[in-house]
Rosetta silent file (secondary structure, phi, psi, omega in degrees, C-alpha in Angstrom):
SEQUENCE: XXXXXXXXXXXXXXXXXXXXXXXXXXXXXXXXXXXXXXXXXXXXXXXXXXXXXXXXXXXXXXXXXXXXXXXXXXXXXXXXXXXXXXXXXXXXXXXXXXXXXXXXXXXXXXXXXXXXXXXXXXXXXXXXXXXXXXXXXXXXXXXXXXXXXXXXXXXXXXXXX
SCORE:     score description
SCORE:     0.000 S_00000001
   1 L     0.000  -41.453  179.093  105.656  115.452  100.339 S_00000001
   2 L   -61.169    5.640 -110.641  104.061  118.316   98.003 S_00000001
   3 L  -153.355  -41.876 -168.533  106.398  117.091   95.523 S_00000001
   4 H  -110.014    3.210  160.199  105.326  113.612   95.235 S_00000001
   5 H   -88.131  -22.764  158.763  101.444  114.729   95.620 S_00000001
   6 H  -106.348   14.036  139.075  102.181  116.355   92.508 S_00000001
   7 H   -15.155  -77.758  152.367  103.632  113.551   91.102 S_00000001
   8 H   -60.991  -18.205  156.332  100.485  112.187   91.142 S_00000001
   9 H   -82.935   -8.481  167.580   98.546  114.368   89.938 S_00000001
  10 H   -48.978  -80.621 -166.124  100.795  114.811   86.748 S_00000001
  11 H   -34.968  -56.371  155.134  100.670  110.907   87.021 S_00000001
  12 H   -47.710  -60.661  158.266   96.502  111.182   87.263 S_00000001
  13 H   -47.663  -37.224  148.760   96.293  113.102   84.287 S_00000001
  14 L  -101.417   27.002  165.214   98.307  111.503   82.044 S_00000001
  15 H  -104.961   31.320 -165.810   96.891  108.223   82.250 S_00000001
  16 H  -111.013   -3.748  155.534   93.603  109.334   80.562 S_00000001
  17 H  -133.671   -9.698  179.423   96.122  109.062   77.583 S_00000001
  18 H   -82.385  -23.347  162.890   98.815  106.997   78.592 S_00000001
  19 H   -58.967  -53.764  161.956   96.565  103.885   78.980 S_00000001
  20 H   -50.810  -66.375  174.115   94.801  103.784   75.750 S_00000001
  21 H   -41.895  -49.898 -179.247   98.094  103.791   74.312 S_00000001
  22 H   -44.665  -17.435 -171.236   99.615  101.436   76.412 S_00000001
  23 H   -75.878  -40.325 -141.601   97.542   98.446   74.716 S_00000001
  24 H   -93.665  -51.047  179.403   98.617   99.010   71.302 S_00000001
  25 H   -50.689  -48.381 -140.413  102.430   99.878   72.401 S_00000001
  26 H   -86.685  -28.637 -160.671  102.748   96.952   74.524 S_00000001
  27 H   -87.629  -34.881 -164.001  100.901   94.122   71.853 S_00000001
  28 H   -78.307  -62.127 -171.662  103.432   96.111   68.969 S_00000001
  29 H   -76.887 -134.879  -84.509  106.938   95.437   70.922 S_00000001
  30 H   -31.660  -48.885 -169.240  106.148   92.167   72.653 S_00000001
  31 H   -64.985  -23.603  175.032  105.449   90.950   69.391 S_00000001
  32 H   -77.131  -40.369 -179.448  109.287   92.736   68.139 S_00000001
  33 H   -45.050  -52.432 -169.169  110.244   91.302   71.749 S_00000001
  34 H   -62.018  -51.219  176.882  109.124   87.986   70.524 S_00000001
  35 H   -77.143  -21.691  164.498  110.547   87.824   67.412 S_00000001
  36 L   -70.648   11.582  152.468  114.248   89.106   68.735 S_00000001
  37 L    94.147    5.131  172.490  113.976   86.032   71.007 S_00000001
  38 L   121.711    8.539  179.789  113.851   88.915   73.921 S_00000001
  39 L   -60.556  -33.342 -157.861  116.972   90.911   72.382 S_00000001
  40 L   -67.153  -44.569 -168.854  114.599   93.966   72.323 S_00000001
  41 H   -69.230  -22.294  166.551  114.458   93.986   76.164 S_00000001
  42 H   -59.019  -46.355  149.600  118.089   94.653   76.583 S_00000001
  43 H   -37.030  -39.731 -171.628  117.940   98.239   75.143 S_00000001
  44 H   -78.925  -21.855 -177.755  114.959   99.017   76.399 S_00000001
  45 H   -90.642  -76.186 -167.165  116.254   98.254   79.977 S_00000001
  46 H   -23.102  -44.906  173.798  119.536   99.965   79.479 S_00000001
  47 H   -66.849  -48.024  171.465  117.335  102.905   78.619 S_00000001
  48 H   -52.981  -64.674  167.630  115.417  102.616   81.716 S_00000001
  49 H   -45.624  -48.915 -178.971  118.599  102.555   83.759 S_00000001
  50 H   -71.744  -68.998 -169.746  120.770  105.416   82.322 S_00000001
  51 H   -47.941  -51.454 -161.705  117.633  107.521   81.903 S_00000001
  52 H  -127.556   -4.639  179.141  115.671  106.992   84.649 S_00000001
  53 H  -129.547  -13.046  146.539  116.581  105.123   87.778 S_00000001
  54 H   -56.581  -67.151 -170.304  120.027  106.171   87.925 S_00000001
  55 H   -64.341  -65.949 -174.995  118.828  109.895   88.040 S_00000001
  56 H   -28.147  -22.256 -167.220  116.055  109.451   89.784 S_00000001
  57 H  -106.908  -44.292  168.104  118.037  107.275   92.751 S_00000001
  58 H   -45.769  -62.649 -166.302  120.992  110.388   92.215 S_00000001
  59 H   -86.221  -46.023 -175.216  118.253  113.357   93.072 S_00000001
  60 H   -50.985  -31.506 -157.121  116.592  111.513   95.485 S_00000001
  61 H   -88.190  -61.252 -144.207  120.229  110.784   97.471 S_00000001
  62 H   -91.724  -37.954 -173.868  120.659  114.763   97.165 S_00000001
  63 H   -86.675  -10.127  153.612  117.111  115.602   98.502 S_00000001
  64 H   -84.731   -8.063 -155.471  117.710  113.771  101.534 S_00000001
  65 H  -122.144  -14.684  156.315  120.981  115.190  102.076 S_00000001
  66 L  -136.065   96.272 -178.217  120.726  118.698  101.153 S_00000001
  67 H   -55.188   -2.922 -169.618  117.015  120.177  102.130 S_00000001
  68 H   -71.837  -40.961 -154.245  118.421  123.623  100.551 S_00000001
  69 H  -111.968   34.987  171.269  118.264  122.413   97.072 S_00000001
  70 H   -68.120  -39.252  176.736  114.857  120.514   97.562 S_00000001
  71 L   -74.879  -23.124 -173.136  112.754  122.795   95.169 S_00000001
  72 H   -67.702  -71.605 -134.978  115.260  122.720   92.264 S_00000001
  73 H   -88.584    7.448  160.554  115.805  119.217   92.451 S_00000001
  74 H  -108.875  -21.778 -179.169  111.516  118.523   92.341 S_00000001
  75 H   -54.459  -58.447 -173.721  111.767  121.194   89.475 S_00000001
  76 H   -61.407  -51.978  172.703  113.918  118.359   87.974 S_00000001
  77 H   -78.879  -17.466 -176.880  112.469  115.139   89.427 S_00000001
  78 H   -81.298  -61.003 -173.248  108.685  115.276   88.938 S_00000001
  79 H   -50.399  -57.642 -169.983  109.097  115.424   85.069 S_00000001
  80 H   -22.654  -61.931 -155.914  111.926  113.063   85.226 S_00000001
  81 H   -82.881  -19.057  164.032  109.702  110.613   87.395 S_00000001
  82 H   -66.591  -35.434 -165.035  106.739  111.152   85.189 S_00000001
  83 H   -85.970  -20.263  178.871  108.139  110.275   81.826 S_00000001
  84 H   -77.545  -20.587  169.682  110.171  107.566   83.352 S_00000001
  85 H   -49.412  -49.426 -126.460  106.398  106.368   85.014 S_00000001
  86 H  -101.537  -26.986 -173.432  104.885  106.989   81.398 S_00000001
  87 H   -66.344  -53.955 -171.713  108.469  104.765   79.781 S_00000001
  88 H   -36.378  -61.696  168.730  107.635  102.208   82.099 S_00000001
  89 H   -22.780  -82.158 -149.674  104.018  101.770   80.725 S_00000001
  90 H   -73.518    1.100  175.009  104.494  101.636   77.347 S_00000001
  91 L  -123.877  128.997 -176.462  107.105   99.050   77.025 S_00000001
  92 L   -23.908  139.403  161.595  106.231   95.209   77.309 S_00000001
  93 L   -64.548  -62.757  165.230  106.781   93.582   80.403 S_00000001
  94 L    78.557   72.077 -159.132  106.632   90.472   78.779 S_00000001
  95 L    30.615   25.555  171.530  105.835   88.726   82.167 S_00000001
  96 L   -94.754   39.820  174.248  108.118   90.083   84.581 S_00000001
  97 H   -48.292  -37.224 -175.325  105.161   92.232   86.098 S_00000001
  98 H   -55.607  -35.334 -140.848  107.392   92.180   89.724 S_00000001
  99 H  -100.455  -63.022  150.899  109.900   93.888   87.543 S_00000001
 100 H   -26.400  -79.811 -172.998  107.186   96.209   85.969 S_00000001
 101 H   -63.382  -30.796  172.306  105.676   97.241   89.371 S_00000001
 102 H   -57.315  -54.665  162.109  108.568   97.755   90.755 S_00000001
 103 H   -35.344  -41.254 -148.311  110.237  100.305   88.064 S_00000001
 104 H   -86.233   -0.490 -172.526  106.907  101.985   88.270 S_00000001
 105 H   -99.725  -15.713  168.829  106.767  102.362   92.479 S_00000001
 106 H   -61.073  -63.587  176.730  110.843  103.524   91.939 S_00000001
 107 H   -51.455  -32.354  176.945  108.800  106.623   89.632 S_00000001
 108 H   -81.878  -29.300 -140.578  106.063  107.287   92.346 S_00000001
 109 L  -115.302   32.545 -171.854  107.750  107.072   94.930 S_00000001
 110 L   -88.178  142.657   11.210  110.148  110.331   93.927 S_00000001
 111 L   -69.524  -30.371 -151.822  111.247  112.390   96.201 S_00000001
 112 L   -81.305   25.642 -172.032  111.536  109.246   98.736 S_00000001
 113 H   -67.612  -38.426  174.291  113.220  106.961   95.755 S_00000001
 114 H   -75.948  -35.402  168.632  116.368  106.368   97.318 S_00000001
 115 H   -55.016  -75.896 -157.025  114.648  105.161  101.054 S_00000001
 116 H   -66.825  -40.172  167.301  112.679  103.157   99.053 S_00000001
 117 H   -55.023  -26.232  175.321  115.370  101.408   97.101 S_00000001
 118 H   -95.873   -5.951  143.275  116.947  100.823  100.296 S_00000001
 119 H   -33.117  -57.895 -148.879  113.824   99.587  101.921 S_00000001
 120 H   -88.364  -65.408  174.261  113.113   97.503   98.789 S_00000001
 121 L   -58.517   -5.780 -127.089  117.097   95.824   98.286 S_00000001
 122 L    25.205    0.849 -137.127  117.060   95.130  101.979 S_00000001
 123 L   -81.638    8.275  171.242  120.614   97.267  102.465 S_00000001
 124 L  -129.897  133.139 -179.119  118.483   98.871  105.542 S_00000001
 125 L   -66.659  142.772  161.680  117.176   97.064  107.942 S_00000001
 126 L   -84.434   25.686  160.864  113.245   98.471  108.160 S_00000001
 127 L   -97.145    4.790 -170.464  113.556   97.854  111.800 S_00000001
 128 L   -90.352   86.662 -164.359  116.133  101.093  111.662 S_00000001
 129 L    57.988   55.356  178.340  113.755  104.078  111.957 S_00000001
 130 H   -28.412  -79.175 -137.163  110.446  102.286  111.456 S_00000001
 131 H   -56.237  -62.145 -128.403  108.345  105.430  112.114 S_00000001
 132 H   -71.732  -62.385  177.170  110.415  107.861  110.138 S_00000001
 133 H   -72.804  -14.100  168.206  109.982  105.608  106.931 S_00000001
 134 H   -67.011  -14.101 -151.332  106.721  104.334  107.103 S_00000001
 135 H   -90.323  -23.390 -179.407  105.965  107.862  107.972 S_00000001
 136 H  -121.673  -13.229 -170.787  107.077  108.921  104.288 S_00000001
 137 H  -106.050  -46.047  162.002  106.697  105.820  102.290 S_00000001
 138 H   -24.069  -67.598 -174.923  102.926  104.637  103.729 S_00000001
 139 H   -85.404   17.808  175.369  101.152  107.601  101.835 S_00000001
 140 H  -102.448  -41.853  167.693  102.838  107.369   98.699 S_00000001
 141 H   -22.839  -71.708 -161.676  102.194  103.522   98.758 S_00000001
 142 H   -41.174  -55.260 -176.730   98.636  104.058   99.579 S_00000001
 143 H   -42.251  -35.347 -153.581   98.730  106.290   96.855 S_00000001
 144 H  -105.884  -47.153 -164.073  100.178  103.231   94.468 S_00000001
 145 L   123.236  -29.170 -170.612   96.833  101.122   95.928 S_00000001
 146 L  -102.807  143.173  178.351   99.092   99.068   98.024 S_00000001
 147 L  -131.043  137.471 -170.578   98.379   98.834  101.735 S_00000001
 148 L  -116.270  138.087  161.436  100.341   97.350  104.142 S_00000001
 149 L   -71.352  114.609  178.219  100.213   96.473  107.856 S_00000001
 150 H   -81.194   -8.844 -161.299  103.548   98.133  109.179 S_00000001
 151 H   -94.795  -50.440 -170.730  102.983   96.000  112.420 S_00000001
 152 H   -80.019  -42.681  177.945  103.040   92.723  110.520 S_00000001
 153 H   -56.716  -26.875 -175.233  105.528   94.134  107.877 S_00000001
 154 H   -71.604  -67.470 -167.931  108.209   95.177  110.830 S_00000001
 155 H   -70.349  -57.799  156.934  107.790   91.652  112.447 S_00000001
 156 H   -13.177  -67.520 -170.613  108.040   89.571  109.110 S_00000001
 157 H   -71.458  -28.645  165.394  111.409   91.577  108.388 S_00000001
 158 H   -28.626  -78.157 -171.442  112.474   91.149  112.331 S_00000001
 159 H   -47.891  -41.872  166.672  111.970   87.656  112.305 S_00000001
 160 H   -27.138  -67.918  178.143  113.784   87.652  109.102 S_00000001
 161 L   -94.610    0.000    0.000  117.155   88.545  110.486 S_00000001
């Protein structure tokens, strides 16, 4: 948990420059986006993968599964998960915000990245240790802004299957 509260404050800190930027990056590629008919977004997502949500979903895998090598591997992941948070920003959505938010709660949500991808993909049921993951994912959400009812979220996915 100390790991992903200083996530955020990394995360806090640099958006007092990463915002102002973000208008001007974001207006300059959409408009390159625009004119490659949307060619531009295939690099730039390629880049997102290989860089940042592969490793990030790699050390996250390893920090559930071997607590030994938990400080090295935050040594490693909070920059990682900041600059891929800061990558996220600065390159056009170009109206795929679900796409957007998502990348950027995969980046917040480091150490817990891999739980949450498997949260998030369904490939776990969340009725399969409720407590344990709301118990780890709930404050880094909150933390994101979004709050959830786990009581209503639990029975929605219940009913589901």
């Amino acid at each position: 948990m100390l790991a992903n509260k200083i996530l955020h404050v990394i995360l806090t800190l640099f958006s007092f420059i990463v915002v102002p930027v973000q208008a001007v990056t974001t207006f300059i590629l959409g408009i390159l986006v625009s004119l490659t008919f949307g060619l531009l977004l295939l690099p730039l997502s390629f880049v997102w993968v290989i860089f940042f949500f592969g490793p990030l979903l790699g050390l996250s895998y390893i920090y559930e599964r071997l607590p030994i090598f938990r400080p090295l591997i935050s040594l490693v992941g909070v920059p990682l998960a900041v600059v891929g948070d800061i990558y996220v920003a600065l390159i056009p959505s170009m109206g795929e915000m679900d796409s957007r938010w998502s990348k950027m709660l995969y980046c917040q949500t480091f150490p817990y990245t891999h739980e949450f991808h498997r949260v998030y993909t369904k490939k776990q049921k969340v009725s399969q240790n409720l407590s344990i993951i709301f118990q780890r994912l709930d404050p880094v959400l909150k933390n994101f802004a979004i709050n959830f009812d786990q009581k209503e979220f639990a029975a929605k996915e219940e009913s589901q299957l």
